[in-house]
C-alpha positions as CSV (number, residue, x, y, z in Angstrom):
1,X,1.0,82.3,-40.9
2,X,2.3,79.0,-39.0
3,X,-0.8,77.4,-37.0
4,X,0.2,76.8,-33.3
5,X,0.2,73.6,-31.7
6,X,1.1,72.6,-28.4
7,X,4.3,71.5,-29.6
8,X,5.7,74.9,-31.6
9,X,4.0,76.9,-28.6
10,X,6.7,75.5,-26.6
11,X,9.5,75.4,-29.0
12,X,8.9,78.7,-29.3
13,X,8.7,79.9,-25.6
14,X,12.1,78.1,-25.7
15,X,13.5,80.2,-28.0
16,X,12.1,83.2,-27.2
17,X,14.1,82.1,-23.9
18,X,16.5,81.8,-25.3
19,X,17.0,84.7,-26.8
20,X,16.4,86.5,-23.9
21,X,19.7,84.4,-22.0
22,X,17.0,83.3,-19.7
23,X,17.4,80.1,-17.6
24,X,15.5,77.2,-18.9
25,X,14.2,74.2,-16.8
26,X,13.2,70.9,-18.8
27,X,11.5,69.0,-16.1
28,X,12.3,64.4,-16.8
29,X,9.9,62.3,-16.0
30,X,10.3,58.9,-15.1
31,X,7.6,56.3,-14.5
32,X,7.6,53.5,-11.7
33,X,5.2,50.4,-12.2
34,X,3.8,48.9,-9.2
35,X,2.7,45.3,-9.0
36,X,0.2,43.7,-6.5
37,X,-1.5,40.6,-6.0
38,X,-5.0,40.0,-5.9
39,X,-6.4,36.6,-4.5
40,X,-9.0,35.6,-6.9
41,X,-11.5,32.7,-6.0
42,X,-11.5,30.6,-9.7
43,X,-12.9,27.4,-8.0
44,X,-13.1,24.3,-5.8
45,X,-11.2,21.1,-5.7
46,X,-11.7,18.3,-3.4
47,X,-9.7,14.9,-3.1
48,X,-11.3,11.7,-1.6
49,X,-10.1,8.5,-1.0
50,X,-11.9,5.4,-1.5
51,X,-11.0,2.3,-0.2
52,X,-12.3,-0.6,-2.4
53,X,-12.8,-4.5,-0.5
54,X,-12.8,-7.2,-2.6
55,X,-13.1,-11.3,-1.7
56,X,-10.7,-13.3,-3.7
57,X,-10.0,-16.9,-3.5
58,X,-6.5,-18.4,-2.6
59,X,-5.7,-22.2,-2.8
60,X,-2.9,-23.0,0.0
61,X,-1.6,-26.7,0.1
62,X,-1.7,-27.6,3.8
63,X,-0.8,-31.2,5.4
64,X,-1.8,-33.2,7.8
65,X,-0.2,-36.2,9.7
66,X,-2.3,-39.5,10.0
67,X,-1.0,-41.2,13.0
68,X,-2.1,-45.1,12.6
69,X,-2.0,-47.5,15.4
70,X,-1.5,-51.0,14.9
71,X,-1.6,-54.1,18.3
72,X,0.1,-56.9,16.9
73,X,0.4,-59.5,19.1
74,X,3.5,-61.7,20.0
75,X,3.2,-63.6,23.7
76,X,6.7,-64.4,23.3
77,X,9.6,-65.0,26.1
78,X,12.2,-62.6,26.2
79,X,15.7,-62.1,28.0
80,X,15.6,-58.6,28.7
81,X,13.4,-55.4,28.0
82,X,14.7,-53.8,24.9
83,X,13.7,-50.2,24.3
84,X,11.0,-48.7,21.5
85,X,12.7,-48.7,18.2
86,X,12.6,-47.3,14.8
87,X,11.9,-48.7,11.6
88,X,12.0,-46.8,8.9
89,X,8.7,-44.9,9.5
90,X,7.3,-47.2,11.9
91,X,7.6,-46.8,15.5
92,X,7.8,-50.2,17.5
93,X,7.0,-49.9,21.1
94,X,7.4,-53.5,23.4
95,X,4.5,-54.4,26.2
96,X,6.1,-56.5,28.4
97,X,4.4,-58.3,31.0
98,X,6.2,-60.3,34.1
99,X,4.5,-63.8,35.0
100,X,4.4,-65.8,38.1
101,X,7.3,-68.1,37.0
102,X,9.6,-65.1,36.8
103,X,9.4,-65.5,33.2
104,X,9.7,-61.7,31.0
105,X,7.0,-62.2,28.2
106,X,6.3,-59.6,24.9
107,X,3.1,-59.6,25.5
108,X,2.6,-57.7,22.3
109,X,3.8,-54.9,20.0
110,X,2.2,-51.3,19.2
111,X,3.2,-50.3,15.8
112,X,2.6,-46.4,15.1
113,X,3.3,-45.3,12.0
114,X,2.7,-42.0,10.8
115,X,1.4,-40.8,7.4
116,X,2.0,-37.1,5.7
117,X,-0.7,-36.3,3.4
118,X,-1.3,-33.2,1.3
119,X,-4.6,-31.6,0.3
120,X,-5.9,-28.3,-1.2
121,X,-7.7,-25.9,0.6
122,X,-9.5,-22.7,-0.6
123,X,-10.0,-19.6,1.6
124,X,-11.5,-16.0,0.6
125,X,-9.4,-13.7,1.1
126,X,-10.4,-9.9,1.6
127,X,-7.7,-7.7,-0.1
128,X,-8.2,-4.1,-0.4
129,X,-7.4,-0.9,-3.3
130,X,-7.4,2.4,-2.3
131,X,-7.9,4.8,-5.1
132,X,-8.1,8.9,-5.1
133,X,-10.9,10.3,-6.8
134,X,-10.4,14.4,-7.8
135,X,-13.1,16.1,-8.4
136,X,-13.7,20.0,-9.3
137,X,-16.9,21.7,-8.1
138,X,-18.7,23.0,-11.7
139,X,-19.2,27.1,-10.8
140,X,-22.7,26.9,-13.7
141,X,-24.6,23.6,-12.2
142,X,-22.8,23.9,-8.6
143,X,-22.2,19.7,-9.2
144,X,-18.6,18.3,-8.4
145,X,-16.9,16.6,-11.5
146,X,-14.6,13.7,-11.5
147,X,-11.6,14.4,-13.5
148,X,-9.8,12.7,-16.2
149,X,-6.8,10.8,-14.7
């Protein structure tokens, strides 16, 4: 004799069925999968900014104008007043003075001339760097840790 499993015990009932022309119902199944979300806390970030000040020095070139004066007298008679004039870089500008023998005298000249010079000059300058530091906060020793750029 055959031993029953689960499996022959329904073939049979199948066939005995069967053989009786009774109705048979196979029932399909058919899974469905569901997916959801779960928010899970892994860890902590943070993100500063630092702002790093540093004094550098920066040469400029600056100039300066050197305005020299010079009286040079001349006690001269003259015809008529002329105007300052120019030479080159040297500004002549007449005095004239009248007398009591309605004489015009140049009584003397003012010579200005003006002088460009250059020099170096050295000022700190403050520039500044920002840089972001990540860090992670370590779960075991509860200490945040910089990480690798």
């Amino acid at each position: 004799m055959n031993p029953v499993t689960p499996e022959t015990s329904h073939i049979n009932s199948v066939a005995d069925a069967a053989k009786a022309n009774q109705r048979i119902v196979i029932p399909v199944l058919a899974e469905h999968a569901q997916v959801h979300l779960q928010r899970e806390h892994t860890g902590t970030v943070r993100v500063r900014k630092v702002v790093h000040q540093v004094t550098e020095p920066m040469a400029a070139t600056g100039y300066r104008e050197i305005v020299e004066t010079t009286r040079v007298p001349v006690d001269q008679v003259v015809e008529a007043v002329e105007p300052p004039r120019t030479l080159g870089d040297l500004l002549v500008i007449p005095v004239y003075a009248e007398r009591l023998v309605s004489q015009l005298v140049l009584v003397e000249e003012i010579h200005v001339r003006r002088r460009r010079e250059a020099f170096e000059h050295t000022v700190g300058t403050s520039l500044r760097r920002e840089e972001v530091v990540v860090e992670r906060l370590d779960l075991v020793t509860g200490e945040w840790v910089a990480q690798a750029r």
